[in-house]
Each structure stands twice: as C-alpha cells, then as structure tokens.
C-alpha positions in Angstrom: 90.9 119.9 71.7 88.8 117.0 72.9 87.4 115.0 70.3 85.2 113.2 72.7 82.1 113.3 70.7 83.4 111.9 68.1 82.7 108.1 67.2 86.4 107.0 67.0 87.4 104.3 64.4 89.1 101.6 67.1 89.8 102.4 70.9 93.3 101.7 72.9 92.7 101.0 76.3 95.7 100.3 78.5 95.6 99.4 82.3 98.6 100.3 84.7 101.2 98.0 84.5 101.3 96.0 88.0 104.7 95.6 89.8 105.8 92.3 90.2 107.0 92.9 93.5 103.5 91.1 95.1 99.8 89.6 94.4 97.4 91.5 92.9 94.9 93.2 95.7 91.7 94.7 95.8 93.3 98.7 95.7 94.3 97.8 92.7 91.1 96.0 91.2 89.2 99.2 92.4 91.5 101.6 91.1 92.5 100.2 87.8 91.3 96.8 86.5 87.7 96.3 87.2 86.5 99.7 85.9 89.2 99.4 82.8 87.3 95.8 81.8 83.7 97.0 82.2 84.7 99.5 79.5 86.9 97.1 76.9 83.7 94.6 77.8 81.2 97.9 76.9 83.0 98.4 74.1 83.2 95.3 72.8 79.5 94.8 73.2 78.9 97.6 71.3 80.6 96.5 68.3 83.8 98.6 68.6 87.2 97.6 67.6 89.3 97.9 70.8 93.0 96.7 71.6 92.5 96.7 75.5 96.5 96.1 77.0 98.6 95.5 80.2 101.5 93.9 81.2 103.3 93.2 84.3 106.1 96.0 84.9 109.5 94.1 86.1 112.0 96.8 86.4 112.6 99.2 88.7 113.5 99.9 92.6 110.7 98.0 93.6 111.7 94.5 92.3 115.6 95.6 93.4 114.1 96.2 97.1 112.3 93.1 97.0 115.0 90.5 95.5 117.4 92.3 98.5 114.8 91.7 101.0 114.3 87.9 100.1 118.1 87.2 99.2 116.6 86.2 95.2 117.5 87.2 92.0 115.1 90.1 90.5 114.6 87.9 87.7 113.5 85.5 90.9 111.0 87.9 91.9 109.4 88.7 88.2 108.7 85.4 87.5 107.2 84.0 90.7 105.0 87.3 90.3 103.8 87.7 87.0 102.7 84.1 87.4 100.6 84.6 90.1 99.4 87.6 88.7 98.3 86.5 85.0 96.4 83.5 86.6 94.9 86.3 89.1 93.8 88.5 86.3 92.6 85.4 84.0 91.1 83.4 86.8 88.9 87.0 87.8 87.5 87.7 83.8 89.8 91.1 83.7 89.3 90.6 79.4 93.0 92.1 78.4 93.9 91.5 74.5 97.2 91.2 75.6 99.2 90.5 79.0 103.1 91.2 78.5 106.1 91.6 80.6 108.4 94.7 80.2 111.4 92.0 80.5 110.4 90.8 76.8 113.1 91.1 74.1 110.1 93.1 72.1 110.3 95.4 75.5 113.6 96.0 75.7 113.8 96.7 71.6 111.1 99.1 72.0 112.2 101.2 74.8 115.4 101.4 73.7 114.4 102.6 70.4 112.7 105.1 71.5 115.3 106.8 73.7 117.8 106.8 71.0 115.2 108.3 68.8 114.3 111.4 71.3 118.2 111.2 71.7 119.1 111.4 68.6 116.5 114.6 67.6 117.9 116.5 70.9 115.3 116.0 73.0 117.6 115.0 76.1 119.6 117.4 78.1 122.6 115.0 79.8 123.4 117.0 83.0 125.9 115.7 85.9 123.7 116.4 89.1 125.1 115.6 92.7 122.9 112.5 93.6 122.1 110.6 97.2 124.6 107.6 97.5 125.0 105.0 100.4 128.9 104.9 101.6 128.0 101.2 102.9 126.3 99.9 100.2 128.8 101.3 97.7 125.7 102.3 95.2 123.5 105.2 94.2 119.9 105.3 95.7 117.2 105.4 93.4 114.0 107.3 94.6 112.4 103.7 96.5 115.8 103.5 98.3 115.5 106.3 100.4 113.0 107.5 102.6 112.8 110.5 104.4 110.4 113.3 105.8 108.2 114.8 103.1 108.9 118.7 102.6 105.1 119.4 101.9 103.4 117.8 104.7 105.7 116.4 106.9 105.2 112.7 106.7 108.2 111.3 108.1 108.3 108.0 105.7 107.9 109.8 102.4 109.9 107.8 99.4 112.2 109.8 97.1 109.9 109.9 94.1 106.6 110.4 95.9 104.6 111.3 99.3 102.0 108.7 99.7 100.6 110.7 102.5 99.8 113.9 100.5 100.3 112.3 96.9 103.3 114.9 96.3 106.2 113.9 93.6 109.3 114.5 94.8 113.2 113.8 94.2 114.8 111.9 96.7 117.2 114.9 97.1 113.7 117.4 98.2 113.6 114.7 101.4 114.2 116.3 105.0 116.5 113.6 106.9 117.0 110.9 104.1 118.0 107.6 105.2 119.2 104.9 102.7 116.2 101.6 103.4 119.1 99.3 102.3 121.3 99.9 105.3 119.8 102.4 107.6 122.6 104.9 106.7 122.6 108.7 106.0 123.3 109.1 102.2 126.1 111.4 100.8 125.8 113.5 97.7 127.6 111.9 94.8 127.8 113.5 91.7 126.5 111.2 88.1 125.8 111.8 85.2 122.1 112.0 83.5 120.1 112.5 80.7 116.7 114.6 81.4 113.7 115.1 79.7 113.2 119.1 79.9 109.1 119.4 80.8 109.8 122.7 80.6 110.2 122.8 77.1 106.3 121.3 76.6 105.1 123.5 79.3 103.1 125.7 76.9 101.6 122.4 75.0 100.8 120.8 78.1 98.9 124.3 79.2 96.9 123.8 75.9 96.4 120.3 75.7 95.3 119.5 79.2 94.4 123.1 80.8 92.3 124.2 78.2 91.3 121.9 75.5 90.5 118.8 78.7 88.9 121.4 81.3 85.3 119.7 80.7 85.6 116.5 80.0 88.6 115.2 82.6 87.7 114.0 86.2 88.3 117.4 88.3 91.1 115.0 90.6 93.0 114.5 87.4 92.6 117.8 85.9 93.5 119.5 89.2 96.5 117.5 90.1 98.0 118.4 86.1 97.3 121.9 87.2 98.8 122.1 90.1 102.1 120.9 88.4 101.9 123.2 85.7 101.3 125.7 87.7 104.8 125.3 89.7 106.3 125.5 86.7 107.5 122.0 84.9 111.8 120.8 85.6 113.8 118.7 83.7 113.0 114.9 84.6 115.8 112.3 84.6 115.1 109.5 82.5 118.2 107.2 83.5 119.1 106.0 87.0 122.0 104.3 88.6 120.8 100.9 88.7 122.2 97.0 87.8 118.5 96.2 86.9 116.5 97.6 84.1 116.9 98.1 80.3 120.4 99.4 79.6 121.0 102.7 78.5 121.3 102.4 74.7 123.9 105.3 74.0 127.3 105.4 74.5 128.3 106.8 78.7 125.3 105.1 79.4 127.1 102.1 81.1 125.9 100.9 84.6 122.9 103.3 84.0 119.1 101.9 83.2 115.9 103.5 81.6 114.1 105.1 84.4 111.3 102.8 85.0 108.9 105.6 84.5 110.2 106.6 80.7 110.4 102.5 79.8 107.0 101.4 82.2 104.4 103.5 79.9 106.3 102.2 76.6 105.2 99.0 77.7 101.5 99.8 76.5 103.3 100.4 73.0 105.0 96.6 73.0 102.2 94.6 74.6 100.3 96.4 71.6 102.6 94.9 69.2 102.8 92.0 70.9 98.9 91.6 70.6 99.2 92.6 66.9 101.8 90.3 65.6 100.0 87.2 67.0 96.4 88.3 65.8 97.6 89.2 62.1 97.2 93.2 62.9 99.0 96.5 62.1 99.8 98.0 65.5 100.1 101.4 64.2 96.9 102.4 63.9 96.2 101.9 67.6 99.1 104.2 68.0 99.3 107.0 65.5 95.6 107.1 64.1 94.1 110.1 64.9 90.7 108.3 64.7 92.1 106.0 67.8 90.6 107.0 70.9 93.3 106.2 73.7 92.3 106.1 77.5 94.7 105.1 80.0 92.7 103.3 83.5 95.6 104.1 86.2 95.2 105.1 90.1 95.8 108.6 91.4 99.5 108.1 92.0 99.9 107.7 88.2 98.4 110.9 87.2 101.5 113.1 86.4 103.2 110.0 85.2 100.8 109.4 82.3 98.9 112.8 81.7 102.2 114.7 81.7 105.7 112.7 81.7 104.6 110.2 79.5 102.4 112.4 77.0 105.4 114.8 76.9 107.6 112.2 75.5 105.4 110.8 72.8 104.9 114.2 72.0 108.7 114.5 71.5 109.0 111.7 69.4 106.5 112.9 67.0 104.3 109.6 65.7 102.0 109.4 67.9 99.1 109.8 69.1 97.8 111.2 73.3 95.3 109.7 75.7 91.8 110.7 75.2 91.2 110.7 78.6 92.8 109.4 82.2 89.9 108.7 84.0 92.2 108.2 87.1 90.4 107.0 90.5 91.6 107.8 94.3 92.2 105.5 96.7 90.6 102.3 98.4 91.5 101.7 101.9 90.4 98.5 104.0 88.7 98.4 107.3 89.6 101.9 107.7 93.1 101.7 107.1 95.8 102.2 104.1 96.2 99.1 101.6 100.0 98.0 102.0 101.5 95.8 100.3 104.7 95.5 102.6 102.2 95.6 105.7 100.3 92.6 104.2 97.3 94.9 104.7 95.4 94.1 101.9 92.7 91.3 100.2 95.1 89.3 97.8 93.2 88.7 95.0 94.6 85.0 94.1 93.6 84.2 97.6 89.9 85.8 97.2 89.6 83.4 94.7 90.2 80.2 96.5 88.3 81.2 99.7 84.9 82.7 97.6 84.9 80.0 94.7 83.0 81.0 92.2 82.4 84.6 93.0 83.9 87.0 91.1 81.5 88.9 90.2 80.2 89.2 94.3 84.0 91.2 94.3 83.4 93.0 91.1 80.2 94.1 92.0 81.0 95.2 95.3 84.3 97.5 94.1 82.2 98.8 91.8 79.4 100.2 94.3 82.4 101.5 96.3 84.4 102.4 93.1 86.9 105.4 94.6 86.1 107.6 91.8 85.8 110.8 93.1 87.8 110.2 96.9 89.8 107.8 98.5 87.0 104.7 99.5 86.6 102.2 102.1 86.4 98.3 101.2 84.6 96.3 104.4 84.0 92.7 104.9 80.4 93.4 106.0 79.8 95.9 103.5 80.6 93.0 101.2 78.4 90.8 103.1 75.5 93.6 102.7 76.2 94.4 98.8 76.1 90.2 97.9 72.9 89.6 100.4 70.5 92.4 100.1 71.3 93.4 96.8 73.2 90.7 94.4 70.8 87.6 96.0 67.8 89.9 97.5 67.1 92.0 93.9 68.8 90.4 91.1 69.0 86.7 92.3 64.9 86.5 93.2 64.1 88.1 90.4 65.9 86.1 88.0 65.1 83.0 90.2 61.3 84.0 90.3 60.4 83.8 86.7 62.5 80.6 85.7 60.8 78.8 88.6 57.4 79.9 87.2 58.0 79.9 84.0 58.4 75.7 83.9 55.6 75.9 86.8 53.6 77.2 84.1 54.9 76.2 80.9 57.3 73.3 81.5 60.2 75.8 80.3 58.3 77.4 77.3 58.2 81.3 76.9 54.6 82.0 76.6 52.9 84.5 74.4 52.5 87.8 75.7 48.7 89.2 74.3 46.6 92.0 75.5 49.2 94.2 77.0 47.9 96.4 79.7 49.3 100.0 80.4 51.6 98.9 82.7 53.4 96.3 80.5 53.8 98.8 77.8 54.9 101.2 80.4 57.5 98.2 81.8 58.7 97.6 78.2 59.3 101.2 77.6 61.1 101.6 80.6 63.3 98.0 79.9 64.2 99.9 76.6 65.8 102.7 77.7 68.2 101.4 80.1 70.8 100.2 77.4 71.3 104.1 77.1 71.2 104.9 80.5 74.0 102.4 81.2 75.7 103.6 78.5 75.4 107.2 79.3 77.3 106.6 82.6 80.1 104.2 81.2 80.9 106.2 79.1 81.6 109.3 81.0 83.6 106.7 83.1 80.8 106.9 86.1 80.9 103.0 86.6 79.8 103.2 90.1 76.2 105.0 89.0 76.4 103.0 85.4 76.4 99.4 88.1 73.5 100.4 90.0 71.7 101.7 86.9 71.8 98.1 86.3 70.7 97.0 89.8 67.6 99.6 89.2 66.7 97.3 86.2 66.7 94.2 88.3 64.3 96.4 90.8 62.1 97.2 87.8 61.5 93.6 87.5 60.7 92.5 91.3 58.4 95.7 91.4 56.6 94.6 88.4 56.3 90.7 89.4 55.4 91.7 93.4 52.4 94.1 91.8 51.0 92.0 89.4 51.5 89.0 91.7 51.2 86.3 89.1 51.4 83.5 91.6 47.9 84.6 93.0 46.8 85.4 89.4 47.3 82.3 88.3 44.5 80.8 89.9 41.5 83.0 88.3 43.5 84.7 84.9 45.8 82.0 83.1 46.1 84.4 79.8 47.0 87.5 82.0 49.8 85.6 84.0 51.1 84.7 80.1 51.4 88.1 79.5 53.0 88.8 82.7 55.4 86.1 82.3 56.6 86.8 79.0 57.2 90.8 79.7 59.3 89.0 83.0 60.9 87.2 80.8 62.0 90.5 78.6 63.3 91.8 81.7 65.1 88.5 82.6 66.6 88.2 79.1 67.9 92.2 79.1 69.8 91.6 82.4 71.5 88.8 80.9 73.6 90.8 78.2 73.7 94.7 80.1 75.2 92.8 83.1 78.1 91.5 81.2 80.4 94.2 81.6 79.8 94.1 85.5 78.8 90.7 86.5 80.4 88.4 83.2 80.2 85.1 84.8 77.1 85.8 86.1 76.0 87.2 82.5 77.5 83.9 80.8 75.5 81.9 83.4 72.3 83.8 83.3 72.2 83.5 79.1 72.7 80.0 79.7 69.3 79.3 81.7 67.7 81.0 79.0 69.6 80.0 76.3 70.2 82.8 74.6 73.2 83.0 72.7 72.7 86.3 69.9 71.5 89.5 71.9 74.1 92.3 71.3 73.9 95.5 73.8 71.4 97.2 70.8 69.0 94.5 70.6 68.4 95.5 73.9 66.7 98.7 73.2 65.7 97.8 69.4 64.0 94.3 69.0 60.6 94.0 69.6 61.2 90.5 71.9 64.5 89.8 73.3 63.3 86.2 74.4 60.6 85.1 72.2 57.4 83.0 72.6 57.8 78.9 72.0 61.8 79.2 73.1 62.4 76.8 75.6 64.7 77.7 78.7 66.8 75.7 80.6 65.8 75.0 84.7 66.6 77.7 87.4 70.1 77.6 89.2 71.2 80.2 91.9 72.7 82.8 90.5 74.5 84.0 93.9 74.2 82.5 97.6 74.4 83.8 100.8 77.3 84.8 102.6 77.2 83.3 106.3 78.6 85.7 109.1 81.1 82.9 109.6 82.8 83.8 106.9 83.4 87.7 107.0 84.2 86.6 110.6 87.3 84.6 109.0 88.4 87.7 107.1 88.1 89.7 109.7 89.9 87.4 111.8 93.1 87.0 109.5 93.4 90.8 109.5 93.4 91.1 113.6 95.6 88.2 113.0 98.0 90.4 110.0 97.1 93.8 112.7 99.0 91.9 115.4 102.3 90.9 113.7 102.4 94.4 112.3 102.3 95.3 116.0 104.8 93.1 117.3 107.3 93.4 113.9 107.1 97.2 115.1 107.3 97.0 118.8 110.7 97.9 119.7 112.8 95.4 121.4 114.5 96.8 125.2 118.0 96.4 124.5 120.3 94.3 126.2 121.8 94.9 129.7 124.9 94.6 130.8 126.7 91.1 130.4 127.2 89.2 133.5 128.7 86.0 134.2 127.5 82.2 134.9 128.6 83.0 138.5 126.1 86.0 138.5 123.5 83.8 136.9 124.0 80.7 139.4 123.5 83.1 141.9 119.4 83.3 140.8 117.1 80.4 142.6 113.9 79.8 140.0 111.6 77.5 141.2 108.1 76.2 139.8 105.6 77.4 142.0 101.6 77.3 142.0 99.5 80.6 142.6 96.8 79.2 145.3 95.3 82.6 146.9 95.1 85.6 145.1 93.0 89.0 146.3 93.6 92.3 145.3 95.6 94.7 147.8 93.5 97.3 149.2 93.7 100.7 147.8 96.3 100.0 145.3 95.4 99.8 141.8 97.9 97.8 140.0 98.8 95.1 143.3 97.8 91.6 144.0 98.4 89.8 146.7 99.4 86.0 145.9 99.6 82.8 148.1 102.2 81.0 146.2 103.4 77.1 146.7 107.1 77.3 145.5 107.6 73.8 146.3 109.6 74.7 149.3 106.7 76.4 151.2 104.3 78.3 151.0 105.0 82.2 150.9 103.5 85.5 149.9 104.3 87.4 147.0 102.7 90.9 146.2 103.4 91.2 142.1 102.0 94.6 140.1 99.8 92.7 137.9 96.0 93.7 139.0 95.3 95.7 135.7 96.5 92.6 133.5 94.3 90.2 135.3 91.4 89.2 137.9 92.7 87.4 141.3 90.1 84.6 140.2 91.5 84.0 136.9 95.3 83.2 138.3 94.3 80.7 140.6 95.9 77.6 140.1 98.3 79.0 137.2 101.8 77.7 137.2 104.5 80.2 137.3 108.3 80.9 137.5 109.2 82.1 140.4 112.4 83.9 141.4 112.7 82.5 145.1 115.8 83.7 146.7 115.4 87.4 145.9 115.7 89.8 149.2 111.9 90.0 151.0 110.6 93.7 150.7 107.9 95.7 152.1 105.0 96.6 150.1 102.2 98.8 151.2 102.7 96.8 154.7 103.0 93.3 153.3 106.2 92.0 153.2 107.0 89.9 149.5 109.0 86.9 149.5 110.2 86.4 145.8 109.1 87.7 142.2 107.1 86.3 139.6 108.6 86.3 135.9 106.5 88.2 133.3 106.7 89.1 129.7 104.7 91.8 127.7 102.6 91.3 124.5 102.2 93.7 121.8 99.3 95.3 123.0 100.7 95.8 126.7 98.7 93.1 128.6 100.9 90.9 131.3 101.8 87.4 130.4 103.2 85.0 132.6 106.2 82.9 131.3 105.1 79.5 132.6 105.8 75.8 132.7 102.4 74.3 131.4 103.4 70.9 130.8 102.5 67.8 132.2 104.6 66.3 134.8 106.8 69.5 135.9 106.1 70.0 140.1 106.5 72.7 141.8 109.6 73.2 143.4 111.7 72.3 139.9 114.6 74.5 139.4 114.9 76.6 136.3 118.8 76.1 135.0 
C-alpha cells in the first residue's frame, strides 16, 4: 500500500534517460526534467537526503537508425550527443547528483548481472518466436526498424514497439503492412530465439500494487493507462533483441543477441546511483532496497508501462529491491500547434535556447512550468512565451523586487529599516507571507508544479498589491516612520521570494539572494522566523531581474520554424519521375532563347491565362502562358525568362501563342519562373 504519508528517511529521484540520438528540446524539459529538478531542488531545501539520477541512454534502435542514417559509428553518435546534452542539462541548472552513460563498464556490469540473476532463479522463459526480418538487409528488425499501420487506430506510420498517435505498445509483428525503414522492403518472418519476461506471472501483484493500493494517490493518466494493460491481460515480454549494438547477452546462446534496451535502460537509474555513491563516499543500497527510500520516477507518458509495469515487474523478480513511490508521468507538449519531432527538426533545441536567450533560463523554466502538460498533451508558443516573461516574470515579480531595492537606498542608502507600529494590514501581509511556504509545498508535493509556480507568482502579487496601496512613495513625503514600516514588511516579502523561488526560478533565486545578501534562509525559516531580512542589514543596489522580450525576437523563432515547415515540405513533396530518355538530336531540336516579358494583361474570361508581349530577342511575339493565379500582369513586367521559341503556334481562347515560357513549382504550389537574372545576359541568348 502507499506509504505516501510517511516521512521517508532519503528520496530516489530518477529522470528518463534521454537518447543520444539528438539535442535535448523543450518536450522533453516539460515532460521530464524541469518538474523532476523543482522537486530534488524542494527537497533539498527542505533538508531531505535525496540521490536525484539520470543518464544518457546509448543503446538501442534509435542510435542504430541514426549511425545508419549519417554513415557513423553508434559509438559516433553517443558521444557527439551525450556531450551536447550534459552541457545542455548543466548549462540550464537541471541539479542531477549524478549524469551517467548506459555505455559505462559499471553499466554493462550491472545489467548483465542482473539478467543472469533473474536467469539463473527462472524467471525467463527462452521461446523461439517467428520474427520480422529484412531479406536485403540480411538482419532482424527491431521494433524502431519497422513501421507500419497501427492495428488500434489506424495511423499509418506506427513503429513496432509503439503508436505515437494513440500511445498503444505494440510488437512490430501486431503492424498492418510493415515495411523495413532501413531499405523500404516488406519484412519476412524469421524464426530466433528469445528469452521473455512472463508479465503474466506478476499479473496478480501488479493488480494489487498499482490497481488497488495506488488508486488515490497516482495521476488518473498513469493509473488508467496501467489499467488498461492489466486489464487485457499481461504477455510475456522479450528482453533480448537481434541487434550488433547493445550490452551482450551474458548467457550462453545469447550470441549476436543484446539486452533489450528497455530491460538494460531502467537499470541505468541503479548504476548512475552507484556511480554517484562510489565518488561521494556512500552506500548505494539504501537508495535501492531501504524500505524507508521513497523512489519516484519523473518520465513522459510514453514511459508509463515501461516503468510502472515492465520495469517494476523485474525488480520485483529479482527480489532486493525496492518500487517507485510514485510515476508522476506528464502528457505531451506540442509546439505551435504541431507534434515535437525530433527527425522533423520540429522542436526548440535546448543548447540552442541557450545561446539565443543568454541568460534566461529560468524565462524557459518558468514558462514550461505554467504550461506544464500534466494532465493533457500542452501547447508551447513563442508569444505565449513572450506574454509569460513580460506581463508576469518582469510586470509582477521583476517591479516588485525592483521597487523596494530602488527605495530602499532612496531611503536608507541600502539599510533595512525598522519596522514599528504595525498596522492591521502588515500583520495581515505577514500572516499571509507565512503561509505560502506550505502552500507551495502542498502542491509540489502532490506533483502539481504548474499551480505550486503560480502559488509563487501570487506571492510576488501579494507584494505589488501591498506596495501600490500603501503607496509609500507618496507617503514618504508627510509619514517617514510609516514608509519604515512599510519598507521593512516589503523587504520580508522581497527576502521570502528569494529562497521559495529556487526550485523554479534558481538563477534568478541565486541572483535575487545576492542583492539582498542573504546567504542562510532555509525553506522553514520562511514560515518560522520572526524577520527573514532584518533591520541594520545592508543590501546590495538593484539589478533587473528579467528584461523584456522585443517582438523582434519571437519574430526570429517564428521565422526559423516557417523556415524548418518549408524543408519539411519540400523533403516530402514527391518528385514527378523521369520521362522517357531521348537523345542530343531530340534535345538540339528545342530553340531556348532569353526573352523579356514587356506587356502582360489578363485574358478575358479565363481564370488561370495571361496574355504576354514577350521580346525573345528575335522579335517581338505573343505568348498566352496559364500563370494568372501565380501572379499579377503588373508584377511580371520586365522579368527575364526562358523561353521555348520554336514550339508549334496554337490557338488559345482566340489568340494565337507563339512559344512557351519555362516554369518550375515550389513546395507550396505557387509558379516560379526559371530565369536568367544575371547581369550581362540579352535577350535573344540561346540556352545549350
């Protein structure tokens, strides 16, 4: 049963391992990362022992696919990767204990330890199953390898291990009309052996575990998705694949067969933890196999059944350990309206964020976390961006802050003053300021970072509110002892966003505590001390805390995604395919000329004709060209074009034409004339 209300003697927090197949990118900061650091940094704060680990997962069919598609090594393709992602992570204030690499000999030693384990106690079945192979490619296809139309909804690029459309795990072998990605072909069946992990056989522990003792306290997306699998009844899962890149399969017949990246990806938690332990001095077990360790895995919603079933089920099997807590999984975050994709280069790259917004992290964190997909798939905008940093980031917490240091070495050249004589509101203020530590932690802890973030934008209102109605600026001039008073509760308020905003807004936290030099408030002081900031202490002079963010620059973003839209659109468009070959004879036979368009008027009654004066260079002759819905007679006048002059005349619509114009077509349909715009060429030059 849950244990939830428990105070647990140290926390495990582990974060999805990312594939090195690409950057990291905002889906993935929303989904996994931001809200899994706002609770290590929560817990920290609060004085809790936590191991908080990731790592960067470098086997599998994705890094295959990719090393194929860029003619590199997969050991290519981790390391260029996990570079750019450690400095990402690092760079952004994601806090992990540990960052490790599922290629690490400590990795490898791990994983394969514990499949010989669950081996060895008979908790594999090896089976010999008839598998999807690729006659050209002369190899097995793992689930990324094929693609195919999903039995449950019909989406015809479905992959073999998962729908992303309807969020369905599959085999590749459930796929209507599989196609191999590495050649194009039709896969045969192929019969291999495998060992499986029967989920059958932990269907009645999995009922109690999850359907009844996590009912309450799981989010009702996770919690529904389990049931929906244990409903259907649980099947053997293979743990082995065909595959030259992986961990090898540590018993003997396992030759030319790897760890299923999904039995060796979640073990990965268990190494980076030793990893972390060895170089602090610790004992990892305890993080492990304590039943006083509160574990929570931070994963997106295509990791559910991975981690609150598969991977449960196996440490289970093994015996020593301990299961997650809770999988407070999130949805989805799309951008502009459309699907994050990696291989689309849909996406905000986060290394790239990073050098175009300089110093603005938390402006991102912030913003993911006020659009945090926690209960349904989310949209990320530019201008919502814009909006969240401008009226809410500068407009509320910014002035506020900004406000009182100003005034305060207006006032007191730097000096907190003495607060005396508090009137009904201050106390009222104070009271208020004190219970927001709970608040906060109310809704972090129940995983609701979206409300816990504005809980902490309400406290930043509580302080404009209370400096616009007591207007100290105006009392200054008949009240000096009252605006002291004022000051100093400001101050209070000032000196509490400085250490609640540290799980969300760090660098703006560390930043903040620095102007007013504060150095020793934990998370309780908050709510318990009598003065966070006291009277006599001397803080430092203001600095912005954010800036504005100029159209001009979500107009860029914006930009580079029309920009991405478009190659998307022409790397789709499908090329006509060649006509018949014809000889240089047949070619010499064509007469292409420069020419000059120097009349154009639309022909009467016919919507897609113009009629054009053109001078070929040989004379001047009419041409009547099907182009009126590409562009205005007035905007071709004077273009240079290629025209075919020796092609049969023809009657159009009563005109007769004397040659054809050369055209191409852009991704989006529009007209475009192929065209000699360089200085120097006349009309009349052939075209050889």
């Amino acid at each position: 049963m849950s244990t939830e209300q428990k105070k647990p003697a140290r926390y495990t927090i582990t974060a999805a391992l990312p594939y090195t197949n690409g950057p990291i990118h905002i889906g993935h900061l929303a989904g996994v990362y931001v809200p899994a650091d706002i609770y290590a940094r929560y817990l920290r704060l609060t004085n809790n022992d936590v191991a908080f680990v990731c790592g960067s997962d470098e086997h599998g069919v994705a890094i295959s696919m990719k090393a194929k598609k860029e003619g590199i090594t997969p050991k290519d393709v981790i390391d260029k990767y996990n570079g750019i992602i450690k400095k990402s992570f690092h760079d952004f204030g994601i806090t992990f204990d540990n960052y490790s690499r599922t290629s690490a000999e400590i990795h490898h030693k791990t994983a394969s330890e514990f499949f010989t384990t669950l081996n060895e106690k008979g908790e594999f079945i090896e089976e010999t199953t008839a598998q999807l192979y690729d006659e050209e490619a002369k190899q097995f296809l793992a689930d990324r390898f094929v693609v195919g139309t999903c039995p449950k909804c019909g989406n015809e690029e479905a992959y073999g291990d998962q729908c992303e459309n309807c969020g369905s795990s599959l085999n590749a072998t459930d796929l209507i009309h599989p196609k191999s990605t590495i050649t194009g072909a039709v896969p045969t069946l192929k019969e291999t052996k495998h060992w499986f992990l029967p989920l059958d056989r932990h269907e009645a522990f999995l009922k109690e575990w999850i359907l009844e003792g996590h009912k309450k306290d799981w989010k009702s997306n996770v919690y529904g998705q389990c049931k929906s699998w244990i409903d259907d009844g649980l099947k053997p899962r293979a743990v082995t694949r065909d595959l030259d890149w992986g961990i090898p399969v540590p018993v003997e017949g396992g030759e030319g067969k790897v760890l299923y990246v999904w039995f060796d990806a979640p073990i990965g938690y268990i190494s980076s933890t030793k990893e972390w332990a060895a170089r602090e001095g610790k004992d990892w077990e305890p993080y492990w196999k304590s039943n006083d360790t509160k574990m929570v895995h931070f994963i997106g919603k295509d990791n559910i059944v991975f981690h609150c079933i598969i991977f449960p089920a196996i440490l289970k099997a093994h015996g020593d350990y301990i299961l997650p807590e809770n999988v407070p999984a999130n949805e989805f975050l799309n951008l502009e309206s459309n699907k994050l994709s990696t291989s689309k280069n849909w996406a905000v790259w986060l290394h790239e964020y990073l050098e175009e917004f300089a110093d603005m992290q938390d402006v991102l964190r912030y913003t993911l976390t006020a659009n945090a997909p926690e209960t349904k798939d989310n949209d990320f905008t530019w201008k919502d961006f814009q909006a969240r940093n401008n009226n809410e980031l500068v407009a509320i917490f910014g002035n506020f802050v900004n406000r009182v240091v100003v005034l305060t070495h207006k006032y007191y050249d730097g000096q907190v003053p003495s607060g005396t004589n508090f009137s009904s509101v201050d106390k009222e203020t104070l009271a208020k300021l004190k219970e927001y530590p709970e608040i906060i932690s109310s809704s972090i802890e129940r995983y609701r970072f979206r409300e816990a973030g504005q809980e902490l934008m309400n406290l930043a209102r509580l302080g404009n509110k209370y400096l616009a109605d007591e207007e100290p600026w105006k009392l200054i001039k008949t009240d000096e002892e009252r605006v002291k008073t004022v000051m100093y509760v400001a101050l209070q308020i000032a000196s509490a966003l400085a250490v609640l905003s540290e799980p969300f807004l760090p660098f703006t936290s560390a930043k903040l505590k620095g102007i007013l030099q504060l150095d020793s408030i934990t998370w309780g002081d908050v709510a318990e001390k009598e003065a966070l900031i006291a009277s006599g202490h001397e803080i430092n002079k203001a600095e912005l805390l954010f800036r504005k963010i100029e159209d001009k620059e979500v107009q860029k973003q914006l930009d580079k995604l029309e920009a991405t839209k478009k190659a998307n659109e022409n790397a789709n468009k499908e090329v006509v395919a060649q006509k018949d070959t014809i000889t240089f004879d047949d070619f010499s036979k064509l007469d292409m000329r420069v020419g000059t368009i120097i009349e154009a008027e639309k022909m009467p009654k016919a919507k897609k004709l113009l009629v054009l004066k053109v001078d070929t260079g040989l004379d001047t002759r009419t041409i009547v060209s099907g182009i009126a819905e590409s562009f205005k007679p007035e905007e071709i006048v004077g273009k240079k074009v290629i025209v075919l002059v020796n092609l049969a005349p023809r009657a159009l619509r009563g005109v007769e034409s004397e040659g054809m114009i050369l055209m191409t077509e852009n991704a989006e349909g529009k007209l475009v004339f192929v065209n000699p715009d360089e200085e120097g060429v006349n009309n009349g030059e052939t075209i050889n």
